[in-house]
N, C-alpha and C positions, 0 to 999 in steps of 0.2 A: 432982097433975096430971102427966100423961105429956108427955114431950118434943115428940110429935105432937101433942098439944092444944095446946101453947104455939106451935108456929110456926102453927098455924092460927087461932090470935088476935091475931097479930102484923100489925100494918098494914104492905101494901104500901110500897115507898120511893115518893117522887114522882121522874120520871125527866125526867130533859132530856138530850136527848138530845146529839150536836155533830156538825157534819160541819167537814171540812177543806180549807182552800186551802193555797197555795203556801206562806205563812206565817203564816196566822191558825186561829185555832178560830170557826165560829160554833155558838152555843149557844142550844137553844129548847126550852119545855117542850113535854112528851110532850101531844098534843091530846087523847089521852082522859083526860087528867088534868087536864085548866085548871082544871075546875069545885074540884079544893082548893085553888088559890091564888085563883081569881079572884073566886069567890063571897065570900072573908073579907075580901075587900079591895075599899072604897067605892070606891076612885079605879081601880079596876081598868082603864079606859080609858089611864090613862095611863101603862102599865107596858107596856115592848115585848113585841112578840112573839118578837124574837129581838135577840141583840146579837154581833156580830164582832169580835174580840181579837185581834192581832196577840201572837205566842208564840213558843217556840222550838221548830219541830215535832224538831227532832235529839235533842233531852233526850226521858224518858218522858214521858208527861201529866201522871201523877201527881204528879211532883217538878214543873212548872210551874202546874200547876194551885192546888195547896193554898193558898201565897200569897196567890191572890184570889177563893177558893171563895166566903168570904163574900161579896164585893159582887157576882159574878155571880146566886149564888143571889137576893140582896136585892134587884136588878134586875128580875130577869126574874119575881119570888112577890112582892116587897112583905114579903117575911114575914123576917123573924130565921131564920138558920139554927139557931139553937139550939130555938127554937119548932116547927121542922120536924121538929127530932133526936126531938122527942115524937110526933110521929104517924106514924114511921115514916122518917123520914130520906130523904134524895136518893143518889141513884143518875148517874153521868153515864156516860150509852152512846153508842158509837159509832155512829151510822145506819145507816149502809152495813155493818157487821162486825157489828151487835147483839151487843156485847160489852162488855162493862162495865171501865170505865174509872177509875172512882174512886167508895167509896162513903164516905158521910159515918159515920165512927165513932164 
């Protein structure tokens, strides 16, 4: 199998996106993507649409983010980040720059 065949079998990441205030990050999934977290999850009503973190915007994202990738992710999918890492893993993009920010490895 050629290199080109493998990335185009390779599932999309699921993205959430974040945008920025003065000192927080808020963070919410990509809306043409709900349907993979939301459909696999019964309680799906009860998982926000978005959630706001007070952070250190001076450090990079990446180095404040890692920390609590898990329970952001777990919040806003319901889902295990490790469960996710199988269908393709998460992506966190900037809204406003659509530039990627951190990907799950």
């Amino acid at each position: 199998m050629t290199a080109a065949a493998l990335t185009v079998d390779a599932p999309e990441p699921l993205v959430i996106y974040i945008t920025h205030g003065f000192d927080s990050y808020t963070f919410f999934v990509d809306r043409d993507q709900l349907h993979r977290v939301r459909a696999a999850d019964s309680g799906a009503s009860a998982l926000p649409d978005r959630i706001t973190i007070a952070l250190d915007r001076k450090r990079p994202f990446a180095e404040v983010f890692e920390p609590i990738h898990r329970h952001v992710i777990a919040l806003l999918t319901g889902q295990d980040p490790a469960a996710l890492r199988a269908s393709g893993g998460v992506e966190v993009r900037d809204y406003d720059a659509q530039s990627t920010l951190w990907r799950q490895g």
